[in-house]
N, C-alpha and C positions, 0 to 999 in steps of 0.2 A: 217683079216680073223680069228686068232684068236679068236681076241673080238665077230664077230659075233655070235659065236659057243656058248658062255658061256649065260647060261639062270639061272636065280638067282632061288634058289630052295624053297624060301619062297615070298609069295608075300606080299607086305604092309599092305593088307587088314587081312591077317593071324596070319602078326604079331602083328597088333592092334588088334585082336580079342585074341593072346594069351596073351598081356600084361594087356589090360580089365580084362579078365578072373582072372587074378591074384593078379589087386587089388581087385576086388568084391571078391576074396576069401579072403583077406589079412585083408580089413575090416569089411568083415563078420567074422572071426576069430579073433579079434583086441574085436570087440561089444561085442560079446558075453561070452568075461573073464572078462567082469562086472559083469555079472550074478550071477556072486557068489561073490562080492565086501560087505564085511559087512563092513561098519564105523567106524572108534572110536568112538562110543556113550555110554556113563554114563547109565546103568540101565539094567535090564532081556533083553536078546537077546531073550531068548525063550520063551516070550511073544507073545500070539498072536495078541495082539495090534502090536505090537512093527515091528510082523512080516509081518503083515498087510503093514503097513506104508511102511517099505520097500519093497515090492514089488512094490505097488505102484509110489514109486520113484523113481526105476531102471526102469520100464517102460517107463515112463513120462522121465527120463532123456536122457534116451538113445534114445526114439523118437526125444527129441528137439535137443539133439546132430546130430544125423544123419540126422535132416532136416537142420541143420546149416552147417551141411557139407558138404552136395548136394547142398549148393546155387551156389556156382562156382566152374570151373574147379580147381584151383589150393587149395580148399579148400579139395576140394573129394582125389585127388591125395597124400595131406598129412593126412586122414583122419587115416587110418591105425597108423600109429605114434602118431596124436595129439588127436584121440576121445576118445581112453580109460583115460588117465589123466583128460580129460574135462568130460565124464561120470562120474567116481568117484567123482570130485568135484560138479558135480550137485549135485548127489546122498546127498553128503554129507551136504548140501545146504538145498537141500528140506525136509531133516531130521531135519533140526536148523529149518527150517522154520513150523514143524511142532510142536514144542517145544521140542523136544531132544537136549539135551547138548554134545559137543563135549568133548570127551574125555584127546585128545591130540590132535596135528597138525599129519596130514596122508602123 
């Protein structure tokens, strides 16, 4: 009798829809403190080659990260933790890779 009575006041669809909800903020919130991620790079930061390039790179990185992330579940679920380290080192990557020298190790 009890038990009948008791009706659970969140249903599983509600709580998969809040716990979604919180990684897509978490990784959306994770991505976008790259945005401001300058490098150790040797030379004018305030260059507008220099600044050029970087945009371009955070762009481009942060794309390729976030489509690496969304290839499987257990990749998106740790995305928030592992994507902003792997952005900066794209970034930092595609910057070497356009002949900028790195500074120090970041």
């Amino acid at each position: 009798m009890g038990l009948a009575r008791l009706r659970p006041t969140c249903s599983i669809v509600g709580m998969l829809t809040l716990r979604t909800s919180f990684l897509i903020a978490a990784l959306l919130l994770g991505l976008t403190g790259c945005a401001t991620y300058d490098p150790p790079i040797q030379g004018d930061h305030a260059s507008e080659r220099y600044k050029a390039d970087l945009e371009k790179c955070r762009t481009s990185s942060t794309e390729t990260v976030r489509l690496k992330d969304a290839a499987t579940l257990q990749s998106w679920i740790v995305s928030p933790f592992t994507g902003p380290p792997a952005v900066r080192a794209a970034i930092r990557s595609c910057m070497v890779g356009k002949g900028y020298v790195l500074d120090k190790a970041d």
